[in-house]
C-alpha positions in Angstrom: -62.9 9.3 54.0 -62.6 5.5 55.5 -66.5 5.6 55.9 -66.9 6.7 52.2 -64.6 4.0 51.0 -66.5 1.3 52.6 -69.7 2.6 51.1 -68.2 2.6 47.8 -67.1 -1.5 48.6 -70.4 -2.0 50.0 -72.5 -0.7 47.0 -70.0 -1.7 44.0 -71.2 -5.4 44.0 -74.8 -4.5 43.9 -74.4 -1.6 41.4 -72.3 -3.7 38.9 -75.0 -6.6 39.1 -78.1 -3.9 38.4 -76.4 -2.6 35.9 -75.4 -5.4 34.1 -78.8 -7.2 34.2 -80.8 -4.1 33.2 -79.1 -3.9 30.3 -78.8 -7.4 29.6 -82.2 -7.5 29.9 -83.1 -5.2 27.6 -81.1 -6.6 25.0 -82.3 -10.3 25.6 -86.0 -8.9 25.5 -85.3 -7.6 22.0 -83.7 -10.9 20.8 -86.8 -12.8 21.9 -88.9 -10.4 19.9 -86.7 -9.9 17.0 -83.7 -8.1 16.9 -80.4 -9.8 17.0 -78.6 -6.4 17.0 -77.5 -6.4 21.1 -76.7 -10.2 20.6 -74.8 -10.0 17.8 -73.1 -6.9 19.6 -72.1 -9.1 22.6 -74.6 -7.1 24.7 -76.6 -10.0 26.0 -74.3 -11.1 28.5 -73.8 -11.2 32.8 -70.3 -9.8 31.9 -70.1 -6.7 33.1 -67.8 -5.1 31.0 -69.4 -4.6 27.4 -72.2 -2.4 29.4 -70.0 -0.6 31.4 -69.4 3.4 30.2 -66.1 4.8 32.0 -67.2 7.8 32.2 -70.9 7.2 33.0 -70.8 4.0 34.9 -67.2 4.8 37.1 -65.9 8.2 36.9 -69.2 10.2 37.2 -71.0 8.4 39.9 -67.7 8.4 41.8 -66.6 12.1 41.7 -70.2 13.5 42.4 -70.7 10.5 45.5 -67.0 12.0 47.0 -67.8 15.6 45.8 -71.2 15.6 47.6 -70.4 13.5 50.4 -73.0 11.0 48.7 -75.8 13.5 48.7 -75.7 13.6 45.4 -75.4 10.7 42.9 -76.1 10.1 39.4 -75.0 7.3 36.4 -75.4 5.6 33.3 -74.3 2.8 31.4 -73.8 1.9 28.0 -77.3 1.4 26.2 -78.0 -1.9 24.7 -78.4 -1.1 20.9 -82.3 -1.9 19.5 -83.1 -1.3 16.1 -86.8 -1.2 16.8 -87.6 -1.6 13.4 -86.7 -5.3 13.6 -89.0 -5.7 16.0 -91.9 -8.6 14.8 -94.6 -5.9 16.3 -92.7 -2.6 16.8 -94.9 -0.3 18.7 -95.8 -2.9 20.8 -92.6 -4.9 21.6 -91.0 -1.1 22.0 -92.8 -1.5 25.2 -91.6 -4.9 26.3 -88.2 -4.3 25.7 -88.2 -1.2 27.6 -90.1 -2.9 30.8 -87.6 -5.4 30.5 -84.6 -3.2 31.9 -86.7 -2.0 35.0 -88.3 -5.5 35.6 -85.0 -6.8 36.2 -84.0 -3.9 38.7 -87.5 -5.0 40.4 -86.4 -9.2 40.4 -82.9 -8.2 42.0 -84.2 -5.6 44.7 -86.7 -8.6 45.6 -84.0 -11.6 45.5 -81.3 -9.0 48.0 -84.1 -8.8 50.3 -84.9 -12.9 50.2 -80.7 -12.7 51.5 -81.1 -10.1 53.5 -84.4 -11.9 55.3 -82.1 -15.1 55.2 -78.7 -13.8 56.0 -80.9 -11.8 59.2 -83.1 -14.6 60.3 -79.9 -17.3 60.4 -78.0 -14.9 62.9 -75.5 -13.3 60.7 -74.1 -10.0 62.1 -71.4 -9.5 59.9 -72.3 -5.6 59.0 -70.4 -5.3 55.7 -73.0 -8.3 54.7 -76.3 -7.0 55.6 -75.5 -3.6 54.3 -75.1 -4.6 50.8 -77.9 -6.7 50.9 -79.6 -3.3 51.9 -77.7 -1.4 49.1 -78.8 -4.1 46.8 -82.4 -3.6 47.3 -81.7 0.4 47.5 -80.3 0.8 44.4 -82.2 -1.6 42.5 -85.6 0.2 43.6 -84.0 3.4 42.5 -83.1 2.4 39.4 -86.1 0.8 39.2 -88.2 4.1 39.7 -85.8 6.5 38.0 -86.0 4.7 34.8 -89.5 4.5 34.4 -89.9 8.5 34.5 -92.1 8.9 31.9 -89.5 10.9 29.2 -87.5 9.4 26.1 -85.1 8.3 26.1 -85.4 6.9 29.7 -87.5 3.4 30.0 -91.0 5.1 30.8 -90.2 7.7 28.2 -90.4 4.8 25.0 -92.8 2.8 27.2 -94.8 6.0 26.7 -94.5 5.8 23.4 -95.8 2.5 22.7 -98.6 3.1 24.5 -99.6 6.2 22.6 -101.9 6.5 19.7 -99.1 6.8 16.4 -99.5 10.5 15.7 -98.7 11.6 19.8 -96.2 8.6 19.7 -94.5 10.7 17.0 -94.7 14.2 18.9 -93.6 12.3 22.1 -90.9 10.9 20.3 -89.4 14.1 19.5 -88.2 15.1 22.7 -86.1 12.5 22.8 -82.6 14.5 21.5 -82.9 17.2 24.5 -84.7 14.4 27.1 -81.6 13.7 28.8 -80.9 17.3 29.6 -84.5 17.6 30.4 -84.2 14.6 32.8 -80.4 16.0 34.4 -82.4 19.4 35.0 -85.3 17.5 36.6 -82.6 15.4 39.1 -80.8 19.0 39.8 -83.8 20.9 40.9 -85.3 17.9 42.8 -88.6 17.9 40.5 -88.0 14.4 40.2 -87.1 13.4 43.3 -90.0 15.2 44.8 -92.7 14.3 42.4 -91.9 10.8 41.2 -88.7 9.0 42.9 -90.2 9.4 46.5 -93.5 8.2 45.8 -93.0 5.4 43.2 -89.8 4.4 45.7 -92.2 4.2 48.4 -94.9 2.3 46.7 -92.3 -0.6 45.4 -90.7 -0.7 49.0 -94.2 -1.5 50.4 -94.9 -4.0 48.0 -91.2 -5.6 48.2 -91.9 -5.8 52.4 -95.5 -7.1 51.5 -94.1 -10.1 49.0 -91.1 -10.9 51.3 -93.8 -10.9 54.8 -94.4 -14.8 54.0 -90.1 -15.0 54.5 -90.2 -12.9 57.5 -92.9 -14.9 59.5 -91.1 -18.4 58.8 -87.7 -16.9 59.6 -89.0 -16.0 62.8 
């Protein structure tokens, strides 16, 4: 149980930051290109709080990590409100204010692994230190991945749909009311982790160690 707990402590920084900024992100994307909704919602903001869901953000991922043993983990948080309608170019900015969210998952992972390169390289042995910067780059790259799977009303799902001629952007659309149990059924039967976590998780890894190689060699 101890070991669990410190986990928990080790992970809830970096999980309340990529949270936070994903969703922040969003809504700050869709300001830039027109719609004022999140802002004027008080979604664009580092505060943690207006994007946290209790149930989503807290409760779940906490009784599945200690149900599990932490074999099995799965969240959300509140979603920034979009009226893609207000949107100067809809179709099109649909798609940057859905990369937005992921982009900022990818930022993070890389700026925890500039600590965890600097934290390493300046003799630091403090455990409880290095490990987070670990669990930052972790769970950024998952959330990174996970929301790009290509199904509404994930990330890749509208990013999907912005790419897509108008009449398949409409059939695509459609899924969108049953995508999240689509997506939970996916996650449960390990289609997803299997076909598109694993891989895309190991592609963004390699190019996180690639980028961060310059660090590495002067820390040296």
């Amino acid at each position: 149980m101890s070991e669990l707990i410190q986990t928990v402590l080790i992970y809830a920084l970096p999980v309340i930051f990529a949270i936070t900024l994903h969703e922040a992100a969003h809504g700050y994307a869709a300001q830039r290109l027109g719609d004022n909704t999140a802002a004027m919602m008080g979604r664009v903001t580092l505060n943690p709080l207006p994007h946290i869901d209790p149930m989503g953000t807290i409760l779940l991922p906490l009784l599945l990590y200690f149900s599990t043993g932490g074999a099995f983990l799965f969240g959300y948080a509140k979603p920034v409100p979009v009226r893609f309608d207000q949107l100067r170019h809809p179709k099109r900015d649909m798609v940057w204010v859905a990369l937005a969210g992921p982009a900022s998952n990818l930022l993070q992972a890389l700026l925890w692994g500039v600590l965890l390169y600097v934290l390493a390289g300046s003799g630091m042995t403090e455990r409880f230190f290095l490990e987070m910067c670990k669990a930052g780059m972790l769970t950024n790259v998952v959330m990174f991945a996970f929301n790009l799977f290509p199904l509404p009303p994930l990330d890749g799902g509208r990013i999907v749909v912005g790419l897509l001629p108008w009449r398949q952007a409409v059939l695509f659309s459609r899924v969108e009311p049953w995508g999240f149990f689509i997506v939970m059924a996916l996650v449960i039967t390990g289609v997803i982790s299997a076909w598109w976590m694993q891989p895309l998780m190991g592609v963004t890894f390699d190019l996180l160690k690639l980028t961060l190689s310059p660090l590495a060699a002067l820390l040296r």
